[in-house]
C-alpha positions as CSV (number, residue, x, y, z in Angstrom):
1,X,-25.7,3.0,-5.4
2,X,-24.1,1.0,-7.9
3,X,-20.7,-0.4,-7.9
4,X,-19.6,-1.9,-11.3
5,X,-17.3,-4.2,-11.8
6,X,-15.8,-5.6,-15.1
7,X,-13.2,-8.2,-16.0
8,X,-11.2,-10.2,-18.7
9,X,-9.4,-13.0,-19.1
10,X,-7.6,-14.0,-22.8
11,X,-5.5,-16.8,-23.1
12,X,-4.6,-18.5,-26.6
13,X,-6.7,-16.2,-28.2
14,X,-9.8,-17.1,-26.3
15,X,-11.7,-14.0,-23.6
16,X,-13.3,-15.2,-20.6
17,X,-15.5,-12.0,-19.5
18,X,-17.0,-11.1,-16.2
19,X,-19.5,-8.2,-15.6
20,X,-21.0,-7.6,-12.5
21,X,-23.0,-4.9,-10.3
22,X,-22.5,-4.6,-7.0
23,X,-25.2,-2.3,-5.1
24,X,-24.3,-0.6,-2.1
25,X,-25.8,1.4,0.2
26,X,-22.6,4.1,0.4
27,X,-19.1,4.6,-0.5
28,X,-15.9,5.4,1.8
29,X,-13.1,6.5,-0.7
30,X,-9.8,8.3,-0.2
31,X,-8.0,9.0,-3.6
32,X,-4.4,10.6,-3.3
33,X,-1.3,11.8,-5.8
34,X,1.7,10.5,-3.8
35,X,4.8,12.0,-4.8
36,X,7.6,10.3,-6.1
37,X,9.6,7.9,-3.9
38,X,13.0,7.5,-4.3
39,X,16.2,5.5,-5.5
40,X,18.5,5.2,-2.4
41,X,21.1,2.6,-1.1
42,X,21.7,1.3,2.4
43,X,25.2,2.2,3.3
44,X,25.2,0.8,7.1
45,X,23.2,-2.1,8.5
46,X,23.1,-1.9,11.8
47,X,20.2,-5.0,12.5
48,X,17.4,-6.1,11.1
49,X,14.9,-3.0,11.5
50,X,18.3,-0.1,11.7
51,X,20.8,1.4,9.6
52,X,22.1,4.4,7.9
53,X,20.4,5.0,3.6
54,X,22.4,7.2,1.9
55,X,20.0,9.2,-0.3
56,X,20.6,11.5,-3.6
57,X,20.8,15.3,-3.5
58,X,17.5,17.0,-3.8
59,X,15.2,13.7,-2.3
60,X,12.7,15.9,0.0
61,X,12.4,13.4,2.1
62,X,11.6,15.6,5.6
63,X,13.4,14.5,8.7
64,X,10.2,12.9,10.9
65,X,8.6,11.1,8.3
66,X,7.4,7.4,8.2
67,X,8.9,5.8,5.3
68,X,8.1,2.2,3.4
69,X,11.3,0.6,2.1
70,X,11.2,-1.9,-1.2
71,X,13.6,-3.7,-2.8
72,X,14.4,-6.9,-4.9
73,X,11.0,-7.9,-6.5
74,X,8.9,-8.5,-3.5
75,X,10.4,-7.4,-0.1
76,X,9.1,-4.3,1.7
77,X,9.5,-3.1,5.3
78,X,7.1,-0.7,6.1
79,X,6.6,2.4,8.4
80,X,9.5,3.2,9.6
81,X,11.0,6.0,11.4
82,X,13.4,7.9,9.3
83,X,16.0,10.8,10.8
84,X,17.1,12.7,8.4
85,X,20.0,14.9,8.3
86,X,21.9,16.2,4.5
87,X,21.5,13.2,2.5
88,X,21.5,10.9,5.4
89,X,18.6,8.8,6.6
90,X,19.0,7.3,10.0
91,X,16.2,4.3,9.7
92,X,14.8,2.7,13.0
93,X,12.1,0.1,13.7
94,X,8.9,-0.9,11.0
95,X,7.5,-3.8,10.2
96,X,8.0,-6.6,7.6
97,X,10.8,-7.9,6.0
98,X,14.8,-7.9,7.5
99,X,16.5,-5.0,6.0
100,X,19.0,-6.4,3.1
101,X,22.5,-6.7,3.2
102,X,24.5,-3.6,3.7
103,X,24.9,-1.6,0.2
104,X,21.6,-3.2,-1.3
105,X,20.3,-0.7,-3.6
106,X,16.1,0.1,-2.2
107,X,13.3,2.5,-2.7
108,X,12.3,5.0,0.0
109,X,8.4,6.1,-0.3
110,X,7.0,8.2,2.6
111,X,4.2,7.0,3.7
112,X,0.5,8.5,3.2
113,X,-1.8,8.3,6.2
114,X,-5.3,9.0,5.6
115,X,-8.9,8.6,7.6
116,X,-10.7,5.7,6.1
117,X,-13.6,5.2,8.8
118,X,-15.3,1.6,7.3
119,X,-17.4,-0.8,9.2
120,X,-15.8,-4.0,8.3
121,X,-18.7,-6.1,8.6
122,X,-20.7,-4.3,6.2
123,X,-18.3,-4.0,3.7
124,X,-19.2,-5.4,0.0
125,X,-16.5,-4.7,-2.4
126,X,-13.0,-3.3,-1.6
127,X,-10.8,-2.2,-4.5
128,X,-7.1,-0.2,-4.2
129,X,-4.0,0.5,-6.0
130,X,-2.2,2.7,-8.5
131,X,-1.1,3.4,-11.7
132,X,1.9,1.5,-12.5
133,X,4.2,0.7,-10.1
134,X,4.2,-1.5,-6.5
135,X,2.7,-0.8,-4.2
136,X,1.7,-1.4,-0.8
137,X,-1.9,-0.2,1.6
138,X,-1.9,-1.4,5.1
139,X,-6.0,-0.6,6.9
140,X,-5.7,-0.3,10.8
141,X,-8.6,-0.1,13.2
142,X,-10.6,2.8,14.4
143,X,-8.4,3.5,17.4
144,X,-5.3,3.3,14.6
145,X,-2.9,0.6,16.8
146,X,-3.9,-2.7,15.2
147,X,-3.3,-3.5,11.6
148,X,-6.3,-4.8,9.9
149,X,-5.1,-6.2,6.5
150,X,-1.9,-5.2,4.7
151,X,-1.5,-5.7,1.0
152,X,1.3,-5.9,-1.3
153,X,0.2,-5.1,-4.5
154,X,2.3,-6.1,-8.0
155,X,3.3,-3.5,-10.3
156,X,0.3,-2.9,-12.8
157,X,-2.2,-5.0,-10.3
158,X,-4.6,-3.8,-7.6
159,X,-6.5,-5.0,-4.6
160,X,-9.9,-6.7,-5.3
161,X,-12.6,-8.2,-2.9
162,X,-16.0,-8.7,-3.0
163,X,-18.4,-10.8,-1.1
164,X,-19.1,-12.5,-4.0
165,X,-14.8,-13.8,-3.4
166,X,-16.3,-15.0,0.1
167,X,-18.3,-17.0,-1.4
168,X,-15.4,-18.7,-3.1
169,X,-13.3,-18.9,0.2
170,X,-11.7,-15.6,0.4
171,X,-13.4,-13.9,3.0
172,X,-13.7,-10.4,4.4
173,X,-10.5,-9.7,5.4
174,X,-11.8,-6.9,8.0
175,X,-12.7,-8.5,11.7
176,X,-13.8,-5.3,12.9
177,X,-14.2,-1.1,12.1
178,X,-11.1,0.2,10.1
179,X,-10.2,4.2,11.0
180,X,-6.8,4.7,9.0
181,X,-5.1,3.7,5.7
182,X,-1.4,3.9,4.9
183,X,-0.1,3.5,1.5
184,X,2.8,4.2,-0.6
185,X,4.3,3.2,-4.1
186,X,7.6,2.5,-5.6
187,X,7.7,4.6,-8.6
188,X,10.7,6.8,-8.6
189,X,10.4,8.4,-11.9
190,X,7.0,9.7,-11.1
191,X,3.8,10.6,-8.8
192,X,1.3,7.9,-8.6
193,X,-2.3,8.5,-8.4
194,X,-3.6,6.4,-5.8
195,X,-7.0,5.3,-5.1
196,X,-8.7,3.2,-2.4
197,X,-12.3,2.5,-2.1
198,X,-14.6,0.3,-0.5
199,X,-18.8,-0.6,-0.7
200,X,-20.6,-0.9,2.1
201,X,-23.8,-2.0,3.1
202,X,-26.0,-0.5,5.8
């Protein structure tokens, strides 16, 4: 099975081009429309992981669900539990970066979960991300309690590895069998297709 890969680079009206096939044995693959996330603002800051977002009328967010939060142009905290009563979302624990200061205006994404069952080791090439806006994919181990590798990925970017990138000093960033992925996106206007796959080798 072939897994091609193809690149360019132009700068001052030069292109740098890179074309490569990458043959693996099989493909593990979970490709997802994630619905919209949503424009909120955090009205009380409790702590660092707890506080009160106030959220618009009609936001669907369902009480129970495991949300990712970004603002600013980098910060994210991620998986965290969100009560939600009305237009109130009661936010508790996560991961990441310290909530912002109280009345910061954020992005609420609930969080996809899917099965993702990779043997690290063998893996070849890894590639993930959307269409357009950030995002972020976190890969946990088979028995889903210990977080692999989590990316943050620029809007308009994606994740890329390949053991040719080990070469070069960026090496597999998978220690042992992954079981889960989580991702979400911060596009509020819109649902994101979202794809993560991965090569692997027998």
């Amino acid at each position: 099975m072939k897994f091609q890969v193809t690149r360019k680079t132009t700068v001052l009206g030069r292109a740098i081009k890179d074309a490569q096939t990458i043959e693996v044995d099989s493909l593990v693959m979970t490709d997802k429309t994630v619905s919209a996330a949503v424009a909120a603002q955090l009205t009380t800051r409790t702590d660092n992981a707890a506080g009160v977002i106030t959220l618009p009328a009609g936001h669907g967010i369902p009480n129970g669900s495991k949300v990712d939060l970004y603002w600013g142009t980098t910060n994210l905290r991620t998986y965290c539990d969100a009560a939600v009563v009305g237009n109130a979302l009661t936010l508790s624990n996560g991961a990441g970066d310290n909530l912002p200061t109280n009345l910061t205006n954020l992005v609420v994404a609930i969080v996809q979960v899917e099965p993702f069952a990779l043997a690290g080791a063998s893996m070849q090439v890894l590639a993930a991300g959307g269409n357009t806006a950030r995002s972020s994919v976190r890969f946990h181990a088979a028995d889903d309690a210990a977080q692999e590798y989590a990316a943050k990925i620029a809007a308009g970017r994606s994740l890329y590895w390949d053991a040719e990138a080990a070469v070069n000093g960026f090496t597999n960033p998978f220690d042992e069998n992954i079981g889960t992925v989580r991702f979400s996106h911060a596009n509020t206007t819109s649902a994101e297709l979202m794809t993560i796959i991965a090569g692997v080798s027998n």
